[in-house]
C-alpha positions in Angstrom: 0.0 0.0 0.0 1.2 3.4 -1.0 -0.5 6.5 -0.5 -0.3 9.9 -2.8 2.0 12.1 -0.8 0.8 14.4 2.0 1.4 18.3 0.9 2.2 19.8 4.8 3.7 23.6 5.0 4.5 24.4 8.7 4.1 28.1 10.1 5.8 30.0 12.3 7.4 33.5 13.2 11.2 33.9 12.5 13.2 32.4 15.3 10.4 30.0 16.7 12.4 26.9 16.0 11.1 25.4 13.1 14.3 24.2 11.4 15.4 23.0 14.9 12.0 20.8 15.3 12.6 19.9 12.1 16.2 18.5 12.3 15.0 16.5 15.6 12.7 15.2 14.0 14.7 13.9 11.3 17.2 12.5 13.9 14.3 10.5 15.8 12.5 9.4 12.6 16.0 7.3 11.2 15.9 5.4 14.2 12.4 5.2 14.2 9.4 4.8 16.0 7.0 1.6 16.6 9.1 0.3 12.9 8.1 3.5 11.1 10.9 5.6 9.8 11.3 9.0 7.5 13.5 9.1 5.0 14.6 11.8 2.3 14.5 10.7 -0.9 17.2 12.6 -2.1 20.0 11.1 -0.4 22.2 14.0 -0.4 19.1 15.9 1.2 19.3 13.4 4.0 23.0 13.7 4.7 22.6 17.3 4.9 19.7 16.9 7.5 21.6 14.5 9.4 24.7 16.9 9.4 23.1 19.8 10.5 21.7 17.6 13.4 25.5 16.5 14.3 25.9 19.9 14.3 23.6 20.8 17.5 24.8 17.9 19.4 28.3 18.9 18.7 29.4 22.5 18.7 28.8 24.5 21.9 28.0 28.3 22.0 25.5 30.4 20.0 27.0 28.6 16.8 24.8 25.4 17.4 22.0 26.9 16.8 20.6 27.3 12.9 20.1 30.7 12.0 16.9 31.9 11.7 15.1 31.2 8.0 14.3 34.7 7.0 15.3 34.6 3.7 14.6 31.5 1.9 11.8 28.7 1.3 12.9 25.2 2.6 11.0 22.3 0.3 11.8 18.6 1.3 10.5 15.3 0.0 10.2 12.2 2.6 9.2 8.7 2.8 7.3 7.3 5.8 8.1 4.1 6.1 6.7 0.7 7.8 9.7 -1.4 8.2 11.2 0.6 5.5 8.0 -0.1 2.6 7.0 3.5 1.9 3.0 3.6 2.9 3.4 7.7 2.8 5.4 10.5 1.5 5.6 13.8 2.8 5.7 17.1 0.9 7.7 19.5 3.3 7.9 23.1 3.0 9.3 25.6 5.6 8.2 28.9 5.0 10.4 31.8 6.1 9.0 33.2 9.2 8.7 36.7 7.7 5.9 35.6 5.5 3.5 36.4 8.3 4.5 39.8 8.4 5.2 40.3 4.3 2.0 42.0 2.5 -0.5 39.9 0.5 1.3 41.5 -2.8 4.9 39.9 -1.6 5.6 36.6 -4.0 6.5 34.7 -0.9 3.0 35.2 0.8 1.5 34.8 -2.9 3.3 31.0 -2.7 2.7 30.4 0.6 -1.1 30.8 -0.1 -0.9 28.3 -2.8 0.8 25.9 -1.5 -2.0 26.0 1.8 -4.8 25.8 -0.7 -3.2 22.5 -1.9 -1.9 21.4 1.8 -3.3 18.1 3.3 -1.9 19.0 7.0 -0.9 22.2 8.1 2.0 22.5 11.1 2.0 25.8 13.4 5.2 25.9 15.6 4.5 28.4 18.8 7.6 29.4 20.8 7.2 28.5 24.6 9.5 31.4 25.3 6.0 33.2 24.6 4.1 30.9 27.1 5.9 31.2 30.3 3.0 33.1 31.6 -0.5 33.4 31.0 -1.0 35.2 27.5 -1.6 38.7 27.0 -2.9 40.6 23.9 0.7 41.2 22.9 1.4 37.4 23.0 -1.0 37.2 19.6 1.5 40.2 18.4 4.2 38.1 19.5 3.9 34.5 17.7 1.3 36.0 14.6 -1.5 33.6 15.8 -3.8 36.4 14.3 -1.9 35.8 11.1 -2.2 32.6 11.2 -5.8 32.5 11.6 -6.5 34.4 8.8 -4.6 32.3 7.0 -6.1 29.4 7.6 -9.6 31.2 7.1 -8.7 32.4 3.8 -6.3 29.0 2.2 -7.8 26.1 4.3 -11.1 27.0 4.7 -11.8 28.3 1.3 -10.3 25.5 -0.5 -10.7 22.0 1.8 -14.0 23.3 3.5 -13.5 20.8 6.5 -16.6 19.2 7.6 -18.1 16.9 11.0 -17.2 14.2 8.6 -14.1 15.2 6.7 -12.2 17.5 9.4 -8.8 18.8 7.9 -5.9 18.4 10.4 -3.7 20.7 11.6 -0.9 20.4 14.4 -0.1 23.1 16.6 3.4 22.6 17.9 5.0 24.1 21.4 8.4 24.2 20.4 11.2 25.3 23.0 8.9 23.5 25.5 11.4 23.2 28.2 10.7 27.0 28.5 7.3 26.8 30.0 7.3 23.1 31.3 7.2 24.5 35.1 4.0 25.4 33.9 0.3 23.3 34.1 0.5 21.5 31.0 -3.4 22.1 31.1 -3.0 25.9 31.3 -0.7 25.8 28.5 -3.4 24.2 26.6 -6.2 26.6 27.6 -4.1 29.4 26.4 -3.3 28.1 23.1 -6.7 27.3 22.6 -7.8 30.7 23.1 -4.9 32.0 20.6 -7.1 29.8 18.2 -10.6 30.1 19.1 -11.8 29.1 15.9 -10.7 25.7 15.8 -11.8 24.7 18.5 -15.2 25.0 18.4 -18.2 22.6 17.8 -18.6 20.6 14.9 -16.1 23.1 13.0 -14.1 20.4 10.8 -10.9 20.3 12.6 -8.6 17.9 14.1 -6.7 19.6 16.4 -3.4 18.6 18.0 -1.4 20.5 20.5 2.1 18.9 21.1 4.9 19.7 23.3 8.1 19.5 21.5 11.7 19.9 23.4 15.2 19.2 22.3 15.8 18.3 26.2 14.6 19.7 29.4 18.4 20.8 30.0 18.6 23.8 27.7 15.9 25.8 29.6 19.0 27.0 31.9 21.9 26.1 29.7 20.8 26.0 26.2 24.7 27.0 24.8 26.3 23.6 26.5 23.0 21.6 27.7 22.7 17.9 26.3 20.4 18.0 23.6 17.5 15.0 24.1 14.7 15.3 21.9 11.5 14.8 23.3 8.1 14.3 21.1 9.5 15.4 18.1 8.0 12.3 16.1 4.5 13.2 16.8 3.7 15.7 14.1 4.4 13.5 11.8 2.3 10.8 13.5 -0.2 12.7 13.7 0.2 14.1 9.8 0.4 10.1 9.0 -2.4 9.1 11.2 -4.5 11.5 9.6 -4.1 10.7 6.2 -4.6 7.0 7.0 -7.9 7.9 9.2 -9.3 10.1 5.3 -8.2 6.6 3.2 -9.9 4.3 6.0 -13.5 6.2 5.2 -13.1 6.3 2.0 -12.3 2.6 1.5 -15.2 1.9 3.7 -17.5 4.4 1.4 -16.5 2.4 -1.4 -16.8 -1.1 -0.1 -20.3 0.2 1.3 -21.5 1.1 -2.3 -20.5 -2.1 -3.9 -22.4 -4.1 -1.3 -25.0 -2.3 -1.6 -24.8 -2.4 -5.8 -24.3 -6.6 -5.3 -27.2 -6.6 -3.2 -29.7 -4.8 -5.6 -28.4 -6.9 -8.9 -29.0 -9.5 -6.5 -32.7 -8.9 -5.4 -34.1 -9.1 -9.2 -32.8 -12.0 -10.9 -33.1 -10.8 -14.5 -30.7 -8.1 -13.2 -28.2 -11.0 -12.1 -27.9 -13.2 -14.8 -27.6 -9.9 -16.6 -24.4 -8.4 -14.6 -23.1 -11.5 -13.3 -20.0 -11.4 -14.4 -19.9 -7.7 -12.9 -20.8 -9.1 -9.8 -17.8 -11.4 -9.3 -15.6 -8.4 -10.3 -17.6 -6.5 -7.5 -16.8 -9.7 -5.3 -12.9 -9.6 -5.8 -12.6 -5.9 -5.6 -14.2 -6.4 -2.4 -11.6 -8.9 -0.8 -9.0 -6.1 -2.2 -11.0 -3.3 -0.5 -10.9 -5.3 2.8 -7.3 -6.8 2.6 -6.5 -2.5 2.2 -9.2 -1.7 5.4 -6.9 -4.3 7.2 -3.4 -2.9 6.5 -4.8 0.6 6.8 -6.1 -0.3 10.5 -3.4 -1.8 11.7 -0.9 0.6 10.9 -3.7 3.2 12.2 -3.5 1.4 15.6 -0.2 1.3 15.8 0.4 4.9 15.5 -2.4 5.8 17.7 -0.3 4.5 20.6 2.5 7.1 20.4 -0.5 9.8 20.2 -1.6 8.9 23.5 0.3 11.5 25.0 -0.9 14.4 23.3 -4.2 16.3 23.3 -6.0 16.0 20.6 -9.3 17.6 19.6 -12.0 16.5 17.0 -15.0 19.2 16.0 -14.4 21.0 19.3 -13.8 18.4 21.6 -10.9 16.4 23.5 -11.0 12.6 21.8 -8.9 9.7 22.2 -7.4 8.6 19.2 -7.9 5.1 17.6 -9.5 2.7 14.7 
């Protein structure tokens, strides 16, 4: 089973540590998780990935750190992987964090609303140096959440229109977590959830997940020499996965649903039978494919359910439990 590649741009201001998730991510995902692995399929593009990481872990100072993407659109193609047969790829593009403040007339913001209309999953990184206290209005100045929302109002919305039955999923990622972990995870939660009102409320189309992500708990007070120990910096693209694979599984079942249903009418008049018979035993064996594809879709589903136990995650407005 392979599955058209998932389009997923990830937002977020200039300096909120998006190529940083990103190269954790990386790191984690080679190893991999539950036998699922990410891998670039240019191979040069992976050694780069994996040499920037060696980077963090190795040099001390300001100079581990990647500077800030302000002036230039990272794109990256990936394979998701169940012991390593591709099931998914991943369309990655990093937009420069300036696009949120750029003008509708700037050719970056002009390809960054394309490229949203066409998204499957959409990645918003938030800065937890911004949510060591409650929020204030100048928090939403801070991180562009107001941005944000307007672009997902005006590229997701327009173009996707999620729905109860079709919700489009979008991530929201606390990066630099260690910076607000003395806080109540649940007030953390509360206050991004009221950065993004809108997606949060009932029967709106949108699977929501908020997800703490640190590169270790040690760089809150040392982050020029602290060990660097990722933490949660898989689930995104769980989640991305998960998603895609929940959108196939309904579909599949819409499909099998309508030939069982077309099998039972030819079979109710018996003219009608004799007449499409030999449709109907084509009907039977695309059902055994349909269901052998339900099968391998659920399992996988289940499997990556488990690693997104951890996280909240919010369907139409409320707090579900993912599965099957």
């Amino acid at each position: 089973m392979k599955l058209e590649d998932i389009k997923t741009t990830i937002l977020g201001t200039t300096g909120s540590g998006k190529t940083s998730y990103l190269l954790g991510m990386y790191a984690v995902m080679q190893t991999g998780v539950q036998g699922f692995t990410l891998s670039a399929r240019d191979m040069d593009v992976g050694l780069d990935l994996i040499e920037r990481w060696e980077q963090l872990l190795s040099l001390k100072g300001e100079d581990r750190w990647p500077a800030p993407n302000a002036g230039t659109i990272e794109h990256y193609t990936f394979d998701f992987s169940y012991g390593f047969r591709a099931i998914e790829g991943l369309e990655w593009v990093d937009y420069r964090g300036l696009a949120l403040s750029d003008r509708s007339s700037q050719q970056d913001v002009h390809d960054l609303a394309n490229y949203l209309s066409e998204s499957k999953c959409l990645f918003l990184c938030i800065s937890g140096e911004y949510l060591t206290d409650k929020i204030t209005p100048n928090t939403v100045r801070e991180i562009k959440s107001d941005r944000m929302n307007q672009f997902i109002q005006q590229c997701i919305s327009n173009n996707h229109n999620p729905s109860k039955e079709q919700p489009f999923p979008i991530a929201i990622i606390i990066t630099k977590y260690d910076l607000c972990h003395h806080r109540d995870k649940q007030a953390v939660i509360e206050d991004i959830r009221k950065l993004f009102q809108a997606l949060f409320t009932p029967d709106s189309g949108w699977l929501v997940m908020i997800c703490p992500v640190s590169l270790g708990k040690e760089l809150c007070e040392d982050p020029d020499t602290g060990n660097i120990v990722p933490v949660n910096n898989h689930l995104p693209i769980v989640f991305a996965v998960y998603s895609q694979l929940r959108t196939y599984g309904i579909e599949l079942k819409e499909k099998r649903d309508n030939i069982n249903k077309h099998i039972n009418n030819c079979n109710q008049n018996t003219l009608l039978k004799m007449l499409k018979n030999q449709e109907i035993k084509q009907n039977n064996e695309e059902l055994k494919t349909i269901d052998q594809e339900i099968s391998t879709v659920e399992e996988n589903m289940q499997l990556l359910a488990k690693e997104l136990q951890q996280v909240s995650i919010f369907l139409n407005g409320s707090e579900v439990t993912v599965g099957v």
